[in-house]
N, C-alpha and C positions, 0 to 999 in steps of 0.2 A: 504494500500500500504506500502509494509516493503520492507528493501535496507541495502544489508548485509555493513558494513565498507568497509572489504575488496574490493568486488566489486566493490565499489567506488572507491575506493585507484586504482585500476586495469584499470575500467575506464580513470580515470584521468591520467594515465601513457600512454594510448595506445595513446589517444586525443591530450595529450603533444609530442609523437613521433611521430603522423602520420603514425604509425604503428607498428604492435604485435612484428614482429623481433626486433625491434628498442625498445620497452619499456621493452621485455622480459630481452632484454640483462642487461637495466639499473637495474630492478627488482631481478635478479638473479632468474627468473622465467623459463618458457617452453612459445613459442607462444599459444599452445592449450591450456595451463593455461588461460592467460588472456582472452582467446577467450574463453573458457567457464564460466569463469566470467562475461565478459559483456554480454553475451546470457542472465545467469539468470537476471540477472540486467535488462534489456530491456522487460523481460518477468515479471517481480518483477512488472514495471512501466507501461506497456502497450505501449511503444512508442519505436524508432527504435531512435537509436545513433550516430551510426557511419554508414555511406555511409564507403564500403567496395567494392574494387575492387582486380585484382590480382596483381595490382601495386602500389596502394594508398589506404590509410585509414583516412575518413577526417570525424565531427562530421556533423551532420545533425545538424537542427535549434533549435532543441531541445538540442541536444549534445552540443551546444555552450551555451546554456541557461542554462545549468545545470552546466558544466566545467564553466561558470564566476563566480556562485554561491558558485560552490564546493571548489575552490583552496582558498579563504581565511579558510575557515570552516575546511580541509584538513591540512592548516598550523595550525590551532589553537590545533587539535589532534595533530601533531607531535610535537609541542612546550611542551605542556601536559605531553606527556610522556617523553621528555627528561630533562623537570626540574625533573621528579622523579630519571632518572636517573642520574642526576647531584647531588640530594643526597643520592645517593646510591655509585657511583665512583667519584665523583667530577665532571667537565667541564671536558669534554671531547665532540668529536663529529666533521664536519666541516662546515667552514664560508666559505661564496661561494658570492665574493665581486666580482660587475661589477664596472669597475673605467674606467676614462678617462686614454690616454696616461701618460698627464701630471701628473698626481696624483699617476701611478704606478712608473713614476720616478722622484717626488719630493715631496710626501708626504706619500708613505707609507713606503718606504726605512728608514725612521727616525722611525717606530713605530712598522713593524710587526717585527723586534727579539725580539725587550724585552718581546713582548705581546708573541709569541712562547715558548720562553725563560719559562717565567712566566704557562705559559700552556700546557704542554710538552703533550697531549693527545686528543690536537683540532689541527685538518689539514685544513690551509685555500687556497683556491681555488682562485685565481684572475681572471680575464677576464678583459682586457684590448680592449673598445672600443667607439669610441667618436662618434658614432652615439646614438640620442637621441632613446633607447628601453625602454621596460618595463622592468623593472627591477623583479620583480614576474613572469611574463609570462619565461623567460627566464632562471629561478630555480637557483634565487640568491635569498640571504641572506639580501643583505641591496647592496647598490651603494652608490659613491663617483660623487658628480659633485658640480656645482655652484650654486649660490640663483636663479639665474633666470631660472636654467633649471629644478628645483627642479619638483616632480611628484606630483600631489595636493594630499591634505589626506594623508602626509605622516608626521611621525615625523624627525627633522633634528637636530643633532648634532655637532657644527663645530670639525673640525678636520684640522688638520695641522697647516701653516702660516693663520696669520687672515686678513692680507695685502699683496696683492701681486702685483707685478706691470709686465706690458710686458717692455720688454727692446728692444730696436731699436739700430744695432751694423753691422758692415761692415769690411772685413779684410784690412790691410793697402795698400794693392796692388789697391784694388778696392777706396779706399779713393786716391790715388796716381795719381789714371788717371779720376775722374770725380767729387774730390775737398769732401772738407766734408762740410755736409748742415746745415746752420744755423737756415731755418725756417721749418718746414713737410712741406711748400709744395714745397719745394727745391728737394723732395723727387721725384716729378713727371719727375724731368730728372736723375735720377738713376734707374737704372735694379734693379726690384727687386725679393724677395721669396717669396711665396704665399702659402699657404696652402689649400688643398680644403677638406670638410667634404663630409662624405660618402652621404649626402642628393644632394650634386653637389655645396653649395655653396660655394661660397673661402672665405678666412680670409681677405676682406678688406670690407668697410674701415678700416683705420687705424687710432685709435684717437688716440690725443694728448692732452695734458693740462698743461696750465701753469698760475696760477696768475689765476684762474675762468677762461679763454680764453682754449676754446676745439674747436681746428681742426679737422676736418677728410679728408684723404685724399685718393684717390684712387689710387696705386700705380702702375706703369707699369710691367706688369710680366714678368721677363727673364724665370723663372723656376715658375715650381706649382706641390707640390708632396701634395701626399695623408698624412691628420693630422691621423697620428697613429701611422702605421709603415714605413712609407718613410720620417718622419719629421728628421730621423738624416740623411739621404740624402740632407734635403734641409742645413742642417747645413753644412754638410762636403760640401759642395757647396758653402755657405758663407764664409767657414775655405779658398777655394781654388779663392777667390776673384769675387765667378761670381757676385753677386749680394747685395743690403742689406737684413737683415731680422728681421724680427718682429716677437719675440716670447717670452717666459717665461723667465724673469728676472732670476730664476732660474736655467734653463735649459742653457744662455748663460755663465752664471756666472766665469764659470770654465776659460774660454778661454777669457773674458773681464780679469782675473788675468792676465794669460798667457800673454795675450801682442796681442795673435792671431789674437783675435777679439777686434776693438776701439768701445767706446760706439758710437752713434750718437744721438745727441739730446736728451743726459740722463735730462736733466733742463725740460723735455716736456713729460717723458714718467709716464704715467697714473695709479696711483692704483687702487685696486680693489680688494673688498673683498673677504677672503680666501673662500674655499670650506666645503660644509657637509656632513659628512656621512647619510643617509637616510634610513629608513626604513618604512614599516606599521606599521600602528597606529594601532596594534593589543593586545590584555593585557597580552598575553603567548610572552613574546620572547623567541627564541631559544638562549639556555644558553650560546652556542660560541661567538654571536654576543652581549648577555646581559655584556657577561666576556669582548669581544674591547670595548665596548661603557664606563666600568668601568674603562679598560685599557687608554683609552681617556684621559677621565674624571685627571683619578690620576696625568697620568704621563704630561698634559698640564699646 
């Protein structure tokens, strides 16, 4: 039983799209390319791949069995040839980073120009989203999250701040007419902002900590935007006195200067360790992401 590369590679593009139209496009290929690719290939192996309709294209049991198999194996040949190319023209190529909201706006802002700067022939690709995915399945390079949300089998690099705390903070309008709260759980008669993750759950509770003493509190929701791209809605919401809100030390920072936003219960709000870059525990890395990880490394 023999099974050209190619056809693999062809495979794994159609399985990843769900369809010929859809992988040809990514491929720079023809649909009836990859469709005669996987013909031989299923005829190479004696078994059928892809359940193929005139609207969808999904992997049979087999197809799923071979595509878990194949995409690390598939990453190891593309890692392969582009260290060779990397001593051939230097890094060049691109990093294709999934990251949390937070991370694309308070930890990679401080790192991707120098590392651009420094690499003028690697183009990297961000996706920004705080639902827990795979990070390989969804044709990144490495992801950005927290220790706890980390993917197993994976190796982890910190990156960014190593301490971070959330910050608890209310505009003075909304401190004016419902007093500012001594203890969290003072907290249960204020309106507050809540967050909700794409999975349905919301950002509460809310802990605290002061002196080994950790509250959590459940807070009353005036307002609950989606953590991603509605979380500067919930801000400008706090900016406009609806409610308080709990969120990245960082993220309020600007407008705790400002005057805008008052802390509330800064003596109580809780750190927690920074975040890691992440990737597969694989022995080829791809030189764009080997060149951040170095980039890291130097400039931390």
């Amino acid at each position: 039983m023999q099974a050209d590369l190619s056809d693999l590679q062809a495979f794994a593009l159609v399985a990843r799209a769900r369809g010929f139209r859809e992988a040809a496009r990514t491929a720079g290929a023809t649909p009836s390319t990859l469709s005669a690719a996987v013909r031989r290939l299923e005829a190479a192996l004696g078994v059928r791949l892809l359940h193929r309709s005139t609207r969808s294209v999904a992997p049979t049991e087999a197809g799923t069995r071979l595509l878990d198999r194949l995409a690390p194996a598939l990453g190891e040949v593309a890692a392969a040839l582009a260290a060779v190319d990397e001593l051939r023209d230097g890094v060049a190529g691109t990093l294709r980073l999934n990251v949390p909201a937070s991370a694309a706006r308070l930890v990679l802002p401080a790192i991707l120009p120098g590392f651009l700067a420094a690499h003028p022939a690697v183009r990297v690709e961000v996706v920004a989203e705080d639902g827990f995915v795979d990070m390989l399945a969804s044709g990144c390079d490495a992801g950005i999250r927290y220790g706890e949300r980390l993917e197993q089998d994976m190796i982890a690099v910190p990156i960014g701040p190593r301490v971070q705390r959330f910050a608890t903070a209310a505009a003075p309008a909304h401190l004016d007419r419902h007093g500012l709260p001594a203890h969290p759980r003072d907290l249960l008669d204020h309106p507050c902002i809540l967050g909700r993750f794409a999975s349905g759950r919301l950002t509460s509770p809310w802990e605290f900590e002061r002196a080994g003493e950790v509250v959590r509190v459940e807070p009353r929701p005036r307002l609950v935007v989606g953590i991603g791209g509605a979380v500067d809605l919930g801000l400008e919401a706090a900016l406009a006195g609806v409610g308080v809100i709990h969120l990245f030390e960082g993220w309020l920072r600007p407008h705790l200067a400002a005057g805008t936003l008052v802390p509330v219960l800064a003596d109580w709000w809780q750190p927690f360790p920074g975040p890691f870059l992440y990737h597969p525990s694989r022995r080829l890395v791809p030189p764009p992401l080997r060149a951040f990880i170095d980039h890291l490394r130097t400039a931390g």
